[in-house]
C-alpha positions as CSV (number, residue, x, y, z in Angstrom):
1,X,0.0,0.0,0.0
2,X,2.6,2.2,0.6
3,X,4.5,1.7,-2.2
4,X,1.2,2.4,-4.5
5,X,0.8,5.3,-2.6
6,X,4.2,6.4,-3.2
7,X,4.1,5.5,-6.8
8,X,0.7,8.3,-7.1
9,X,1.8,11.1,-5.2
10,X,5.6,10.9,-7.5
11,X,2.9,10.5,-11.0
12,X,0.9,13.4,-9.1
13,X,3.8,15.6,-8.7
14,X,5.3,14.9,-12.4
15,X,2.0,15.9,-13.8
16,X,1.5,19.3,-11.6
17,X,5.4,20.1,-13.1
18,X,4.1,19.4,-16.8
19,X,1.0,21.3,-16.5
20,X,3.5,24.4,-14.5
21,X,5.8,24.2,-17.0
22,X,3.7,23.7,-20.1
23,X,2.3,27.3,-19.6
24,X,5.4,28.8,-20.2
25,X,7.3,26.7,-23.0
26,X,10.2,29.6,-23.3
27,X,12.3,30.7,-19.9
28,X,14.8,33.8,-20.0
29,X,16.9,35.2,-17.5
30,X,17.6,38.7,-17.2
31,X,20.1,40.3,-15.5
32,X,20.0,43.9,-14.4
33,X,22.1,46.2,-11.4
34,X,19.2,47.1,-9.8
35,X,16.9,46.8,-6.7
36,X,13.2,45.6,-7.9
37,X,11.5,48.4,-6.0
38,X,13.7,51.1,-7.6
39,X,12.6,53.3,-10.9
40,X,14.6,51.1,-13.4
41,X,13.4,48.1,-11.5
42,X,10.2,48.5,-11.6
43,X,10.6,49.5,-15.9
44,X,12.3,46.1,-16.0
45,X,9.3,44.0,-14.1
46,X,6.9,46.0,-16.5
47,X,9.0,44.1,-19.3
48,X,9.1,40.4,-18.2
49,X,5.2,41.1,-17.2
50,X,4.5,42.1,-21.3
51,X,6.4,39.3,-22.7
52,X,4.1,36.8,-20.5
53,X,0.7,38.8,-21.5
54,X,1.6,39.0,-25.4
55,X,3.5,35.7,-25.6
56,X,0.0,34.3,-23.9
57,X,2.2,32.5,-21.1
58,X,4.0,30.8,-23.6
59,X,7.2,32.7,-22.8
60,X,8.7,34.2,-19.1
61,X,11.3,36.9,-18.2
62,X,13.0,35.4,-15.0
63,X,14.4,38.8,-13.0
64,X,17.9,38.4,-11.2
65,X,17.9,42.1,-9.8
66,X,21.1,43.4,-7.2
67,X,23.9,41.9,-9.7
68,X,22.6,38.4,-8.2
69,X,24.6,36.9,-11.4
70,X,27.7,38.9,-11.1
71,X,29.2,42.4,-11.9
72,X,29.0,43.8,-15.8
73,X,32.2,42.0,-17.2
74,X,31.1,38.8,-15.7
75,X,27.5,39.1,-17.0
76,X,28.6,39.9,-20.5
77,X,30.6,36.5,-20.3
78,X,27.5,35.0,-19.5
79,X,25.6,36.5,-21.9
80,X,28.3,35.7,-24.6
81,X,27.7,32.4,-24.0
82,X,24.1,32.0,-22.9
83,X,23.8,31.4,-20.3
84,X,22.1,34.3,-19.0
85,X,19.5,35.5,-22.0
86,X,19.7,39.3,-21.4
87,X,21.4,42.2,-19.3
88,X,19.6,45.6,-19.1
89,X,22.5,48.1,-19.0
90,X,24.3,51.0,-20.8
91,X,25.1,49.7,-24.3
92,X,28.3,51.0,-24.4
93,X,29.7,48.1,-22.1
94,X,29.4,46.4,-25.4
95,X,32.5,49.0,-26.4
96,X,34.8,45.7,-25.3
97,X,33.9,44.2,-28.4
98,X,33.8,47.2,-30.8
99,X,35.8,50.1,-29.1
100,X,34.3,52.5,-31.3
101,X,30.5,51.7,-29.3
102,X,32.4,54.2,-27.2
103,X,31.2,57.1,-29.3
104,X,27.6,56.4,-28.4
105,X,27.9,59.0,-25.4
106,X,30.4,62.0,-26.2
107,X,29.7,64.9,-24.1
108,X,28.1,68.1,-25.9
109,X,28.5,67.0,-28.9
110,X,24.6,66.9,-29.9
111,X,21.9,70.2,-29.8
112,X,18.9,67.7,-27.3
113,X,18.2,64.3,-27.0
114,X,16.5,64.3,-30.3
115,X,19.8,65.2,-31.9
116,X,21.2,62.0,-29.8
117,X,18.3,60.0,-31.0
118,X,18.4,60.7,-35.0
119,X,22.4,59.8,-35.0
120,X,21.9,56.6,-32.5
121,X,19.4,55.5,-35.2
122,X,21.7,56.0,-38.3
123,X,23.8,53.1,-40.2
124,X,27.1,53.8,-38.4
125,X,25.8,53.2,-35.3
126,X,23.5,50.2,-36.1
127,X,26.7,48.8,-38.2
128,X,28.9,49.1,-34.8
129,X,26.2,46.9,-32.4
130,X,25.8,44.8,-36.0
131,X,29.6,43.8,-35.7
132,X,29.2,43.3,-32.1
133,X,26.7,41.0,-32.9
134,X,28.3,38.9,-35.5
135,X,31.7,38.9,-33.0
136,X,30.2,38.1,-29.3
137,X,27.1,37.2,-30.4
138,X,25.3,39.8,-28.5
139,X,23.0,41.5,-30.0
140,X,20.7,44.8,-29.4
141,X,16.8,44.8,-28.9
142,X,15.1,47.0,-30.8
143,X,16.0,51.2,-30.9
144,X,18.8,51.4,-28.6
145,X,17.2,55.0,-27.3
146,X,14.0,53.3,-26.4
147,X,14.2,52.8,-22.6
148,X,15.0,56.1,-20.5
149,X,17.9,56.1,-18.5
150,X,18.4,59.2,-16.3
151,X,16.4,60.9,-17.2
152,X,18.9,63.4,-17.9
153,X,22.1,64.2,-16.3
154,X,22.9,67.5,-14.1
155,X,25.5,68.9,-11.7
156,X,25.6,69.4,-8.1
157,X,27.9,71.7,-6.6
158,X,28.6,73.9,-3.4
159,X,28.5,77.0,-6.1
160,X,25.7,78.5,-7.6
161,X,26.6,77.9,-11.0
162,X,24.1,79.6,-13.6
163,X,26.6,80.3,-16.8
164,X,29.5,78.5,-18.7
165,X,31.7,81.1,-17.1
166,X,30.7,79.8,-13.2
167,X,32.7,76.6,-14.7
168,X,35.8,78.3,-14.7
169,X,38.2,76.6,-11.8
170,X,35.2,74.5,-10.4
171,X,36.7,71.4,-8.3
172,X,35.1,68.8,-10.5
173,X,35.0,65.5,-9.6
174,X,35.6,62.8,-12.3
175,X,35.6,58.9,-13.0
176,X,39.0,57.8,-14.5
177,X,38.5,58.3,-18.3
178,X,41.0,60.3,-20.1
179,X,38.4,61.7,-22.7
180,X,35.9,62.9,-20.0
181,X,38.8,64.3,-18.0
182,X,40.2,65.7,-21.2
183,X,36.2,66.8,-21.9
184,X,35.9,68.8,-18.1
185,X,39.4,70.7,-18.4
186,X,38.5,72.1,-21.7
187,X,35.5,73.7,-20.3
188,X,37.5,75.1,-17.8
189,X,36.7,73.1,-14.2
190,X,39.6,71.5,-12.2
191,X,39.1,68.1,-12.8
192,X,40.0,65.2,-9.7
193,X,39.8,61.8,-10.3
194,X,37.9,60.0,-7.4
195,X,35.6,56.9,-7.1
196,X,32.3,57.5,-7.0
197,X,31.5,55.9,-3.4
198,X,34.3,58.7,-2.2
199,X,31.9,61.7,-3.8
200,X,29.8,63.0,-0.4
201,X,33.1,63.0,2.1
202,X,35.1,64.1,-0.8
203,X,32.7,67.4,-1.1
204,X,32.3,67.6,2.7
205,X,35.8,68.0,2.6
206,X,36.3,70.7,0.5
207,X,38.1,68.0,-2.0
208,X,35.7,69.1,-4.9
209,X,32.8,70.9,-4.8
210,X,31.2,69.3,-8.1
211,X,30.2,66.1,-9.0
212,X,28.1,64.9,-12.2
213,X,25.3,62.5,-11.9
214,X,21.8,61.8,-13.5
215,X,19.4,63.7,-11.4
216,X,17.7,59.9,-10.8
217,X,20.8,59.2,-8.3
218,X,21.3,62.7,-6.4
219,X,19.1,61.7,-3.6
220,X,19.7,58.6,-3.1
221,X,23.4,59.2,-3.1
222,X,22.4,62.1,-0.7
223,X,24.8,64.9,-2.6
224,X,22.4,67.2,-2.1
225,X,23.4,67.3,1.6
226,X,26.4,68.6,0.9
227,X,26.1,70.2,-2.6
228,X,22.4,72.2,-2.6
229,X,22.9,73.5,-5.8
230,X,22.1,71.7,-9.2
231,X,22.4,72.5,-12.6
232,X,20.9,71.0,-15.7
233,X,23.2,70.5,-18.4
234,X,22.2,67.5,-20.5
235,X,26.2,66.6,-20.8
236,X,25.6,63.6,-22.2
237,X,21.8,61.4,-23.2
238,X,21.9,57.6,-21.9
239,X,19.9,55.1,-22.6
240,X,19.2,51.5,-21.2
241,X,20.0,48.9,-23.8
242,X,18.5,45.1,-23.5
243,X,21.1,43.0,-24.9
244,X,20.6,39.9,-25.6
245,X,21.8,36.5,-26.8
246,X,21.6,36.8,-30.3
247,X,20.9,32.6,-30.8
248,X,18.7,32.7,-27.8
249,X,16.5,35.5,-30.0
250,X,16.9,33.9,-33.2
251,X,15.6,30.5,-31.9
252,X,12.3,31.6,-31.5
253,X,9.5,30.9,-32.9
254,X,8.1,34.4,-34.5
255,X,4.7,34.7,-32.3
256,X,7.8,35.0,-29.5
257,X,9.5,37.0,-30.9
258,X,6.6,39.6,-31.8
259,X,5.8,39.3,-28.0
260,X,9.1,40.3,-27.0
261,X,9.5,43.1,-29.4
262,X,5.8,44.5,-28.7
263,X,6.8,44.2,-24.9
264,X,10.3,46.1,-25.5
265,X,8.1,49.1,-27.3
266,X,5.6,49.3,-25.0
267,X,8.4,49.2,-22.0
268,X,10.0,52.0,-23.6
269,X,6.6,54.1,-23.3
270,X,6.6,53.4,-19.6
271,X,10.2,54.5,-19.0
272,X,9.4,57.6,-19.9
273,X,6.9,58.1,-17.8
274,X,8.2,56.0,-15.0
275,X,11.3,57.9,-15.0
276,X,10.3,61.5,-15.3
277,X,8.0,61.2,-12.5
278,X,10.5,60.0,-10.4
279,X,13.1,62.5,-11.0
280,X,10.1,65.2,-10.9
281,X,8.9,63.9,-7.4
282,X,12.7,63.7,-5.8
283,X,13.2,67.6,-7.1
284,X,10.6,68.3,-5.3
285,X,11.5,66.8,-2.0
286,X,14.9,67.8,-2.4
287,X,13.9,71.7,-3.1
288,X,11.3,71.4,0.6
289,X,15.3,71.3,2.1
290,X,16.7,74.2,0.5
291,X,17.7,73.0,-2.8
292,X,18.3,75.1,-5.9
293,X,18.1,73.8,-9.2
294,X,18.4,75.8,-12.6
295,X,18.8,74.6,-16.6
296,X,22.1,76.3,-17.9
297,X,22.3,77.3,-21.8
298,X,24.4,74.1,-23.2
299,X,25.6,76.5,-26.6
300,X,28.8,77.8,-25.1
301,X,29.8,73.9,-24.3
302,X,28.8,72.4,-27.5
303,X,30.7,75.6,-29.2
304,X,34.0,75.2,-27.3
305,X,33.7,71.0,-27.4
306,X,32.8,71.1,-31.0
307,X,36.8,72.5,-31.3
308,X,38.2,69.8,-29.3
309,X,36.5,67.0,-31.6
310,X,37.6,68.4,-34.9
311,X,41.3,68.5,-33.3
312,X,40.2,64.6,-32.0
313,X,38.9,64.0,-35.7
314,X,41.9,65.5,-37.3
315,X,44.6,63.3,-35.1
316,X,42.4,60.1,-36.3
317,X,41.0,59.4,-33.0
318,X,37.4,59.3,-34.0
319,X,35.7,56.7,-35.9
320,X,35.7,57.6,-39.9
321,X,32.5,59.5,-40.4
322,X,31.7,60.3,-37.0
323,X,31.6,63.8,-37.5
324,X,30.0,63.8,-40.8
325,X,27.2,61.8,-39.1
326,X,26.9,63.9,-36.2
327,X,26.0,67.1,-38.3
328,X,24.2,65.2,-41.2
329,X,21.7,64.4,-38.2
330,X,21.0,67.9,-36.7
């Protein structure tokens, strides 16, 4: 008897696991930095809840938010090789398979983020995540611009900046890239190199008294506190891209992959709004404790950058075209 009874509870069990599983014949994992209940969270959830409403069940998003799988070089290995399906992040980590991915984000160099859009949308670009593709097998989904990442960036400082002048000798701090460092000085600040994490005690301190950040991260990373004033100036747009295995994509069947398409669309929508209101509602707590914050005219920087890229572009130390494509898309 028991024996029969074990045998029905194990055929009982098999058949619950084949009537779960059968209601979602396609499972991916997605990687993100993340924590669920944060803006870009919550715009990734949105996502993987799409893909199971237009796929009919057929097909699930499985989230591992908080870099559960690893840090970004480690995921790219694993999305390399498949075994992690997709990683929402800044496309231009994809720069470690074609460097010049790198020119995705230059600083000033476009009039607005429609600018940014029109040239991220042109046949350079698409041919540098096409090579990508073909040489890691990673591929992009969809318009790389789709899914709102900031939503814009600003400056928080201990001065009152309100003019390209105010720049002049400003204690800015910087991550260590030679072409953003190289980008700051010719604007005029006094550019440090620190880590990020060393930003608040660095300002405290009197170490810098700038820091740039999108406006999504000011009041979480508290620099407010410290630095009350912030300034608007669009240095650069961003973007989150969905990369994905490119075989993982390519095996499915095409209801699938219309489901995950229409989901990545309709996710891009929602970042928008998801993202604006954010940034909209933390201004507005941050102003209650004293905070200033004003746009700045970006004309003088894109004027005195647009000088240090045709000297860049003249030394060969742009991608062939770049420039051309830059102002055939204004």
């Amino acid at each position: 008897m028991h024996r029969i009874l074990s045998f029905f509870l194990t055929l009982s069990l098999a058949l619950t696991f084949s009537l779960t599983s059968s209601f979602a014949e396609v499972s991916w994992r997605m990687a993100h930095k993340m924590p669920p209940d944060s803006p870009e969270g919550v715009v990734f959830q949105k996502f993987s809840d799409l893909v199971d409403q237009y796929s009919n069940g057929e097909m699930e998003i499985k989230m591992f938010p908080n870099e559960q799988l690893g840090k970004t070089n480690a995921v790219m290995e694993q999305l390399k090789i498949g075994t992690v399906h997709m990683y929402a992040e800044g496309s231009t980590y994809m720069k470690k398979w074609v460097p010049d991915i790198t020119w995705t984000s230059p600083a000033f160099l476009f009039d607005d983020r429609d600018h940014w859009v029109r040239f991220m949308n042109t046949d350079m670009v698409k041919g540098w995540y096409d090579k990508a593709a073909q040489e890691a097998g990673v591929m992009l989904l969809g318009d790389p611009t789709a899914i709102l990442r900031g939503p814009y960036r600003v400056m928080v400082t201990t001065r009152d900046v309100r003019e390209f002048a105010d720049m002049k000798g400003l204690a800015l701090r910087m991550h260590p890239n030679k072409d953003a460092v190289a980008t700051w000085t010719t604007i005029g600040a006094d550019v440090k190199t620190l880590a990020w994490t060393d930003v608040y005690q660095s300002i405290q301190k009197g170490i810098v008294s700038a820091v740039n950040s999108p406006i999504a991260l000011v009041e979480s990373m508290r620099f407010y506190e410290v630095a009350p004033h912030i300034i608007r100036h669009d240095e650069y747009y961003q973007s989150i891209g969905f990369m994905v295995h490119k075989a993982s994509y390519d095996s499915l069947p095409d209801n699938l992959k219309a489901a995950v398409d229409k989901a990545y669309v309709d996710t891009g929508s929602f970042s928008f709004e998801v993202m604006n209101k954010s940034a909209d509602a933390a201004i507005i707590r941050m102003k209650a404790t004293g905070v200033t914050m004003v746009d700045i005219d970006r004309a003088p920087f894109v004027s005195v950058m647009a000088d240090w890229y045709k000297k860049k572009d003249a030394a060969g130390e742009l991608p062939e075209g770049f420039l051309a494509t830059v102002e055939a898309t204004r």
